[in-house]
N, C-alpha and C positions, 0 to 999 in steps of 0.2 A: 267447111271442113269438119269432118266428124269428130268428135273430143274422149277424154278416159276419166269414166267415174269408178268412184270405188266403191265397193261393196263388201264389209269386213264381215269377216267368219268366224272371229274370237267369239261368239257365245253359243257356235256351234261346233266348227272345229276345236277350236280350240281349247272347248272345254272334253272335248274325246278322248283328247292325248290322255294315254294310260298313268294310271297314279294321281291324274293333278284333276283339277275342278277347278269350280266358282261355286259361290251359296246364290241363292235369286235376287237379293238387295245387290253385292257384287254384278251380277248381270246388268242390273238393271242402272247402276251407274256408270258401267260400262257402254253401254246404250246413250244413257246423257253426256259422257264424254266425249263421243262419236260425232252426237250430232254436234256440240261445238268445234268441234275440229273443222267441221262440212262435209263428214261423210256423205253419202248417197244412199247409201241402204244398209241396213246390219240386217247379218241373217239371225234373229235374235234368239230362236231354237227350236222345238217339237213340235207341232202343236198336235202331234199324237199321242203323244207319252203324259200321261195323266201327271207325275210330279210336275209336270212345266204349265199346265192350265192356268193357276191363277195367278202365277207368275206373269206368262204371256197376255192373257186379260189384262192386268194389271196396267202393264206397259203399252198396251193401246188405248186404256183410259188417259195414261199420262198422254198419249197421242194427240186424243180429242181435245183434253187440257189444256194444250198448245206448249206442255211442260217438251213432249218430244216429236217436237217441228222443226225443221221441214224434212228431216230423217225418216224413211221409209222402216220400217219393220216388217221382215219377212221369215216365212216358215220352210225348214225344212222338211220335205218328206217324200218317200219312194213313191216311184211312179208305178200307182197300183189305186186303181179308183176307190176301193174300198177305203184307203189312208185317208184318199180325200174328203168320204164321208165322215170316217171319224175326226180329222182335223175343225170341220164345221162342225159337227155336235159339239165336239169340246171347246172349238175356240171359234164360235161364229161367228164375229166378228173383224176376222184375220181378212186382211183384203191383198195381201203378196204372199205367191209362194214360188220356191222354186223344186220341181220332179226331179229326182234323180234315178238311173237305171242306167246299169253297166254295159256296154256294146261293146267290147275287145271279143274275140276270139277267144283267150283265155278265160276271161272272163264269164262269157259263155259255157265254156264248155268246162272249164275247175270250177265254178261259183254254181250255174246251174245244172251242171253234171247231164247238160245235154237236155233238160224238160224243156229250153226254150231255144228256138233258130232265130235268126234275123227277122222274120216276120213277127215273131210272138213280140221281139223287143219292141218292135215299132208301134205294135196293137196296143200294148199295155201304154205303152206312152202317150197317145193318142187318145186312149179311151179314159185315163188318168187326167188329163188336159180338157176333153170333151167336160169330163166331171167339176174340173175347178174353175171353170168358166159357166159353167151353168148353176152353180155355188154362188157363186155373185166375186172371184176374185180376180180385184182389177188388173193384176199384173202375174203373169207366172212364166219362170224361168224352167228350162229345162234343160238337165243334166247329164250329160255323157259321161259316164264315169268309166277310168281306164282310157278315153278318149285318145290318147298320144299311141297307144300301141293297137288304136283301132283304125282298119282299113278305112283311106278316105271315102271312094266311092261308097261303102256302108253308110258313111258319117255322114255325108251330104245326104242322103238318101233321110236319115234319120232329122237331117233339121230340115230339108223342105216338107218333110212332112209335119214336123212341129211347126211352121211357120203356116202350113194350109190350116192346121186348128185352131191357128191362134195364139202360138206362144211370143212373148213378146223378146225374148232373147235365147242364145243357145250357150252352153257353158261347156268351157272347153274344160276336161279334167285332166288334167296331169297326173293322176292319185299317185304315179310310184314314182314320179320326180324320173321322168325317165329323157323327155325331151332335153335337148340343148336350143340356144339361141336361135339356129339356123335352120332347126327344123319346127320350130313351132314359131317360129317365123312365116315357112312358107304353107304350112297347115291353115294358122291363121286368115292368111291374104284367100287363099284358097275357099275354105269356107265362108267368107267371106262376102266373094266374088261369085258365088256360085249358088248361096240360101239366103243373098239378100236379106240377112238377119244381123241387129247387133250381137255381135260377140263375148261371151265372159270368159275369161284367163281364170282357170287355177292350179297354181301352181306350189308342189312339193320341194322339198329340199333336200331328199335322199343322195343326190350326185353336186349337192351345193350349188343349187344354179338356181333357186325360186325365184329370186331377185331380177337377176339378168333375163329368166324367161318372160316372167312377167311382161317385162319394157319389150321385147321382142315380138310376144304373143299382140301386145295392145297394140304396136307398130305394124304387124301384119295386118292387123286388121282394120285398121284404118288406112292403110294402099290400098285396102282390099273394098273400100268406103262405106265401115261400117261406124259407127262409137264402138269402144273397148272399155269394158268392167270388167276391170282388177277385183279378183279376190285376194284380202288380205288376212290377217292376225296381229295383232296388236302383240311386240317384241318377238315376233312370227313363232309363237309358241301354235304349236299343233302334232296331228298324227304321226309316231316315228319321229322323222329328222325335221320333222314344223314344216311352217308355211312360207309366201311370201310375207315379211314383215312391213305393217303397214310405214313407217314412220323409214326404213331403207328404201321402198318404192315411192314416197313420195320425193324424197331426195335426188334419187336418180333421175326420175320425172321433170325436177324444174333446175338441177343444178348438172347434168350432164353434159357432157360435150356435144352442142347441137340438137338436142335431143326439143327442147322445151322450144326453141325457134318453130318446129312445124307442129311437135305432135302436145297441146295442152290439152287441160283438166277441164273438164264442161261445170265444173261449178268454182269457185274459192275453197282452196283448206288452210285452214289456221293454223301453219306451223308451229305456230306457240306455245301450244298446247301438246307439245306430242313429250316434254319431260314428262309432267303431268300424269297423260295414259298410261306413257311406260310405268311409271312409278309403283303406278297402282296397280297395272296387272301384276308387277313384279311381286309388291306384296301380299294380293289377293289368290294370285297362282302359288305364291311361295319359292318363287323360281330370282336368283340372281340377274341381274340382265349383264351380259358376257360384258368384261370390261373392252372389249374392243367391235362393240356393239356400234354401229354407222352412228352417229348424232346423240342418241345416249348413252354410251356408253362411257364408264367412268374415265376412259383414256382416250376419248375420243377429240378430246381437246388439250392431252395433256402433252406438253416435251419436255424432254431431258436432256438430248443433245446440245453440246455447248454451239453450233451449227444452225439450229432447228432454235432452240431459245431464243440469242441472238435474230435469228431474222424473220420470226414472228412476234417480240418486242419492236424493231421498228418498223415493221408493218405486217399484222395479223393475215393477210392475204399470200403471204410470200409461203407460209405451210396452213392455213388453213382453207378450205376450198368454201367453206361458209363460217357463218359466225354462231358463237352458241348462243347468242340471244335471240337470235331466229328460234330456236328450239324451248325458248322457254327457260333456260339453263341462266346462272349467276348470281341466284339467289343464296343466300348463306343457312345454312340448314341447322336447326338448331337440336340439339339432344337433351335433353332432361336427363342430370343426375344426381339429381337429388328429390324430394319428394314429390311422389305419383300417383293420383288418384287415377282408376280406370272405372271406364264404364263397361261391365262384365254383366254377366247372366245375374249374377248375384248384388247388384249394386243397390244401394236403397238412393232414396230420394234426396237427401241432404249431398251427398258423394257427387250422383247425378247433376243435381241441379249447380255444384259446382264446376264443373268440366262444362259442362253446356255454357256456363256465365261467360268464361276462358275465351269461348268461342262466341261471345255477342247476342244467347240466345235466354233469353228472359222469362220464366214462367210468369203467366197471371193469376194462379194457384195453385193450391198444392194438388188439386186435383187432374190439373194439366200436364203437372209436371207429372205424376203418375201414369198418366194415361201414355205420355210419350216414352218413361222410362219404361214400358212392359213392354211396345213393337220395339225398343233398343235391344232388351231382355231376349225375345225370341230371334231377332236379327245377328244374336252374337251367336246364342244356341249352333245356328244353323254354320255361320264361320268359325266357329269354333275360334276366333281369334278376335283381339281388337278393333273396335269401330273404328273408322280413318275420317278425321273431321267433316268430311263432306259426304259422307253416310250419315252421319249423327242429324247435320244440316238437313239434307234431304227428308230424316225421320221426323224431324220438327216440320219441317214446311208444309 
């Protein structure tokens, strides 16, 4: 039976979303979150775009390291051969990528104002693909963006010909959140059945359905007997109205009605772990995570009803559909109010070395301890905000 892995878009989508960002330590513990969760791939960001190079370096040496295993790390970038040259100058070492190029009608004809027909998109695609396979990269997705408001026969046309060059999957795009359940349901099954290709789901949140399409797109295309890769976002922060949110589609996934009896995950995800992620992006995005957020959110386990109290006191099953220690949740959270040392752009080494202590980590001189206070120094620069214990960690290790 074919299975649904996931492949999160928080260090690429969802660092787009307008206003908000990550700094590149942010990404890149983002990244290691991912992979203990069991992600399957992050699309981890450019590898056109000169500020992401030694970032994106960076995080494939951790690769090599075995710091980030068994998690794939893959690049985004337009299907246009020439990206693909410059992705290898600048990040040569990148061995997953995924092409994206728009095929709607609209899209077409409002985006390139008519320089390109149905033939051009397919060429570029194709010759884009020709290129990143003769690069040396092992895996490359390719993207149909506006995909839900594009003709199918077009659309199949565009993945059997990505599948004659070699693509190793096709990505469905949702970009305007325009599908519902029912129709990228049977798009899904369809493409499917028809390009012999595993399928990717991405899905928008514009008409509030990311979620639900998600489960329906992956469901289609496993009738349709292919695997299904979920694109996600971690507290589905993304473009406009966001993404699917990884840590609600996984919930859906194993705790639905029925759902998990036929259609399961081709790898383990550590639920455990998904307070955690949330947490973090919530503080590294700067974004609240909505108190009636699926599994994290702060009233996601709370009741008030004298009904609801009562019959989740003697048995937590009668209102809750899972438990929050699944999630990582029940730990008692502590706040500091009274004396706070930080470690800031401006800290010196005594300050430093005391905060590090807090956390179990021990200089062997004073020349250590400096060396690791200066990457904290420029690490803060960049967030412009507080180190979160497991950044600090990470900058010692």
């Amino acid at each position: 039976m074919p299975k649904i892995y996931f492949i999160d878009v928080t260090n690429r989508d969802g660092v787009q979303t307008a206003k908000l960002g990550l700094s590149k330590l942010e990404k890149t513990l983002m990244n290691l979150y991912l992979n203990e969760m069991g992600v399957f791939q992050s699309e981890f960001g450019f590898p056109t775009t000169r500020h992401e190079t030694l970032y994106l370096q960076a995080n494939l040496e951790l690769a090599e390291m075995g710091v980030l295993q068994p998690i794939r790390l893959e690049g985004w970038v337009r299907a246009i051969a020439s990206d693909i040259e410059t992705s290898f100058r600048l990040v040569p070492d990148i061995k997953h990528l995924n092409l994206s190029i728009s095929t709607s009608a609209q899209m077409i004809n409002g985006k390139f104002q008519g320089r390109k027909q149905h033939e051009d998109i397919i060429h570029d695609m194709t010759d884009a693909l020709d290129a990143a396979k003769a690069s040396g990269a092992e895996t490359v997705g390719v993207n149909a963006e506006d995909a839900s408001r594009t003709d199918i026969k077009f659309l199949t046309r565009f993945g059997l010909a990505a599948r004659e060059h070699g693509a190793d999957r096709l990505r469905y795009c949702d970009t305007l959140g325009y599908d519902n359940p029912f129709t990228i349901y049977d798009t899904t099954k369809t493409l499917a059945e028809n390009t012999d290709m595993p399928i990717e789901i991405h899905c928008h949140g514009d008409l509030g359905m990311a979620v639900a399409n998600s489960l329906a797109g992956a469901k289609g295309a496993i009738d349709g007997g292919q695997d299904a890769y979920i694109n996600t976002t971690v507290n589905g922060i993304g473009e406009r109205a966001g993404n699917a949110d990884l840590v609600a589609v996984i919930l859906a996934i194993t705790k639905s009605k029925q759902f998990t009896d036929k259609y399961q995950m081709g790898q383990p995800i550590d639920l455990s772990k998904s307070f955690k992620i949330a947490k973090f992006a919530s503080y590294a995005f700067d974004v609240d995570i909505p108190m009636n957020q699926p599994g994290v959110g702060a009233n996601a386990f709370a009741h008030a009803s004298g009904i609801h109290a009562d019959g989740v006191l003697k048995d937590p099953e009668n209102y809750e559909l899972y438990g929050f220690e699944e999630l990582g949740r029940g730990d008692p959270v502590t706040v500091e109010t009274g004396r706070e040392i930080i470690a800031g752009q401006y800290s010196g080494i005594s300050g430093f070395s005391h905060i590090m202590g807090k956390i179990e980590v021990h200089f062997n001189s004073r020349e250590e301890a400096a060396e690791i206070l200066e990457l904290a120094r420029y690490a803060n620069v960049e967030a412009q905000k507080p180190l979160v214990e497991d950044e600090l960690l990470f900058i010692a290790k």
